[in-house]
C-alpha positions in Angstrom: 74.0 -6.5 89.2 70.5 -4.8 88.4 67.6 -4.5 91.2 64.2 -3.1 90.7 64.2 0.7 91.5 61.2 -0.1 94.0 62.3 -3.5 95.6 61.0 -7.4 95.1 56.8 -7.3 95.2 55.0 -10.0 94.9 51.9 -10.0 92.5 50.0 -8.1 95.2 52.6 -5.6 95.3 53.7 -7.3 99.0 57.5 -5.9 99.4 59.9 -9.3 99.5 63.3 -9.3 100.5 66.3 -10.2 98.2 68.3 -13.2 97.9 71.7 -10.9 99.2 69.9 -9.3 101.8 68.4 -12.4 103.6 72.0 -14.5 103.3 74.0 -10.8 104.4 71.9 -10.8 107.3 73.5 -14.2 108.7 76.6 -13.9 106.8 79.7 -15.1 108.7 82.2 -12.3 109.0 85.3 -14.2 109.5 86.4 -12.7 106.4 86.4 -9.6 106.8 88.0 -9.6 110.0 90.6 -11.3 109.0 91.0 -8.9 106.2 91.1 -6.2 109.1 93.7 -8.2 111.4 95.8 -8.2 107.9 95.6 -4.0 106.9 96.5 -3.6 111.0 99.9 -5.5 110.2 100.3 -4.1 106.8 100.0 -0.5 108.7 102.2 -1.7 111.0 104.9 -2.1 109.0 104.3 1.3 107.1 103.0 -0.5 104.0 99.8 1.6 104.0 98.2 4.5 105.6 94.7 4.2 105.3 92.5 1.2 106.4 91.3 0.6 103.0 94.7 1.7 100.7 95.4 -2.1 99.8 91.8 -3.2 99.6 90.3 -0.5 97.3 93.7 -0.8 94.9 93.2 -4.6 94.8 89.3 -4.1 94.3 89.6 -2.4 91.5 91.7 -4.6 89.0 89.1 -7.8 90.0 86.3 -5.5 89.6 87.5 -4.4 86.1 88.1 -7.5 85.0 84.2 -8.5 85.9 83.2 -5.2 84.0 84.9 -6.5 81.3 83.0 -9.9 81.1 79.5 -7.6 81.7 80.6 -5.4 78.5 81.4 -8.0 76.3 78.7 -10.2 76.8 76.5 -6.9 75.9 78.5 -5.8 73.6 79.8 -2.6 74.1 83.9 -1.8 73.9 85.5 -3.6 76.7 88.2 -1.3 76.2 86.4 1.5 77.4 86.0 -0.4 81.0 89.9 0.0 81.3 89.7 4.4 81.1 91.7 5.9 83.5 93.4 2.5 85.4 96.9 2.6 86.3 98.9 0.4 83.9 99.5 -2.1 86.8 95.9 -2.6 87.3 94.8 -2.8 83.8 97.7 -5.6 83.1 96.1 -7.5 85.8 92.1 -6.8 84.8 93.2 -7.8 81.0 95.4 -10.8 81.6 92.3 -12.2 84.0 89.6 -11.2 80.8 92.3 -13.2 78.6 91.7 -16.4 81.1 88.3 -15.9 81.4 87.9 -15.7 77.1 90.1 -19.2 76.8 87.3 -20.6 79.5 84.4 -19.5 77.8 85.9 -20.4 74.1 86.2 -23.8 75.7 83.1 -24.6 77.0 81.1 -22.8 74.2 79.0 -20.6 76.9 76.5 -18.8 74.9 74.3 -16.5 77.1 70.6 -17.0 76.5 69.5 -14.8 79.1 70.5 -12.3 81.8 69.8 -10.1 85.0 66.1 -11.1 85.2 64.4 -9.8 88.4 62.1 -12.0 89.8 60.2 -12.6 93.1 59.0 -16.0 94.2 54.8 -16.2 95.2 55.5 -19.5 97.1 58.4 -19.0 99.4 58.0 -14.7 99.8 61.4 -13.4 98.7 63.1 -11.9 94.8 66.3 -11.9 93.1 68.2 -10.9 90.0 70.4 -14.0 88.8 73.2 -13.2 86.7 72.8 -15.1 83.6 71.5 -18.4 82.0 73.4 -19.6 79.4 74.4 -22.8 77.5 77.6 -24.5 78.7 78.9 -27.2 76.6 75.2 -27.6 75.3 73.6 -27.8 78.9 71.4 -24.9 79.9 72.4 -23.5 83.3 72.8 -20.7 85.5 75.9 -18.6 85.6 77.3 -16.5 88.0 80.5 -14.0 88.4 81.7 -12.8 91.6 85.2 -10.7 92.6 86.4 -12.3 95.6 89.7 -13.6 97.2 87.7 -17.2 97.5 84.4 -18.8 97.1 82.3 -18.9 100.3 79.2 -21.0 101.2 77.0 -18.2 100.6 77.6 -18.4 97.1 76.7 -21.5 96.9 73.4 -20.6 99.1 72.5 -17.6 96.9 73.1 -19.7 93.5 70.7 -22.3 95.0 68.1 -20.0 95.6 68.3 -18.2 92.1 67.9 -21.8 90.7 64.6 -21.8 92.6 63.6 -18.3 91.2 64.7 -19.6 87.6 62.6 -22.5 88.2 59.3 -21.2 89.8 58.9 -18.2 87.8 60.3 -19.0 83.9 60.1 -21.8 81.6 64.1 -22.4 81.6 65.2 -25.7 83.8 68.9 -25.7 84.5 71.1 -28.7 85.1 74.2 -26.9 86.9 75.4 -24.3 88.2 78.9 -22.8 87.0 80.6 -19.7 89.5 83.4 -17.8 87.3 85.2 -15.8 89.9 88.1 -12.7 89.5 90.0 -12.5 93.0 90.3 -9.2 94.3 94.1 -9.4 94.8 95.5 -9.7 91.7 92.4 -10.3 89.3 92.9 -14.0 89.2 90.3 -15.9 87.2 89.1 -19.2 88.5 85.7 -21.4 87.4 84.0 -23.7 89.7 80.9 -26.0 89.2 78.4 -27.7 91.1 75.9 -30.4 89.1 73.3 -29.7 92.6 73.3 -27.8 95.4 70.6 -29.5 97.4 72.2 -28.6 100.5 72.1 -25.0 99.8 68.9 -24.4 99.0 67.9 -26.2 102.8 70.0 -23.7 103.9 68.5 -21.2 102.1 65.3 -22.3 103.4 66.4 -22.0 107.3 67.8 -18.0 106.4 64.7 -17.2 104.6 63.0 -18.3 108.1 65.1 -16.7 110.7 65.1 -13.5 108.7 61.8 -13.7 109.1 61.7 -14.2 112.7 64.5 -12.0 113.2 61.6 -9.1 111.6 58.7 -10.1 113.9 61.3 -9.9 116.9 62.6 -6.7 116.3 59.0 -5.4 115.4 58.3 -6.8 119.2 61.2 -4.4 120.5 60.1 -1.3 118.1 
């Protein structure tokens, strides 16, 4: 995903944190350590040598598979996304692209816009949503992730591009749809949310607590 070179600023050229970095701040790390507790029993057992063997291997097909969806929907040969994978991992990446293409066939998803930076004046913070696009003829926003599962904070940052979309362009979206490629083996999954009401309050409380988390530490130099 695209960020401006010199951060969020607001119209005064005030620096504003992003969307990722005020939800990473409070992110709950349960996840990754029990991704950890998992590579110490796969090492274990002699199944790996390094702490990050399985995870980068894994990575890598999901990831491609997302590259895949990025070239195509600008596109540019999705072939040439697949150079110099491991015929393992490119079976996976292209098998996942072939789910994803049935999905999007089906619901008629026509991009109409993408990767848009954009800063809120009234709540003090940017982001750089993924897409807007038609779904089945109803304009919404559109996001992919490579994951092993969806977690809250997708749900939270997807609720606080709809604000950005909302504040700072004439589109008004009615959903939101999440396609996700799991890290593992590249699996392709869609899930969508008609509001997420809840997650923009939460949102709201991050976007607060980061900000008293910076006074605070400004207090301790």
């Amino acid at each position: 995903m695209a960020h401006p070179k010199g951060g969020y600023r607001t119209a005064e050229n005030k620096r504003v944190p992003g969307v990722t970095t005020i939800i990473g701040r409070f992110k709950d790390s349960g996840g990754l350590l029990y991704w950890a507790f998992a590579q110490g029993q796969s090492a274990e057992r002699g199944e790996i040598t390094s702490l990050y063997d399985k995870r980068d291997e894994a990575a890598t097909a999901g990831t491609l598979a997302h590259s895949m969806v990025e070239a195509s929907i600008l596109g540019n040969a999705v072939d040439d996304v697949l150079k110099g994978a491991t015929r393992e991992i490119k079976a996976q990446a292209e098998q996942a692209f072939r789910s994803y293409q049935k999905w999007e066939s089906m619901t008629n998803l026509h991009i109409i816009d993408q990767e848009m930076s954009l800063v809120s004046e009234k709540y003090g913070f940017g982001g750089t949503p993924d897409a807007i696009g038609e779904v089945n003829g109803e304009l919404c926003l559109v996001d992919w992730k490579t994951s092993n599962k969806v977690y809250p904070d997708m749900m939270i940052q997807l609720a606080a591009y709809r604000q950005l979309i909302h504040e700072c362009t004439d589109y008004v979206t009615t959903g939101f749809h999440l396609c996700r490629f799991s890290k593992q083996h590249a699996d392709f999954t869609h899930h969508y949310w008609s509001e997420l009401d809840d997650a923009w309050e939460q949102f709201q409380l991050f976007l607060r607590a980061y900000e008293i988390d910076k006074a605070l530490k400004k207090r301790v130099g």
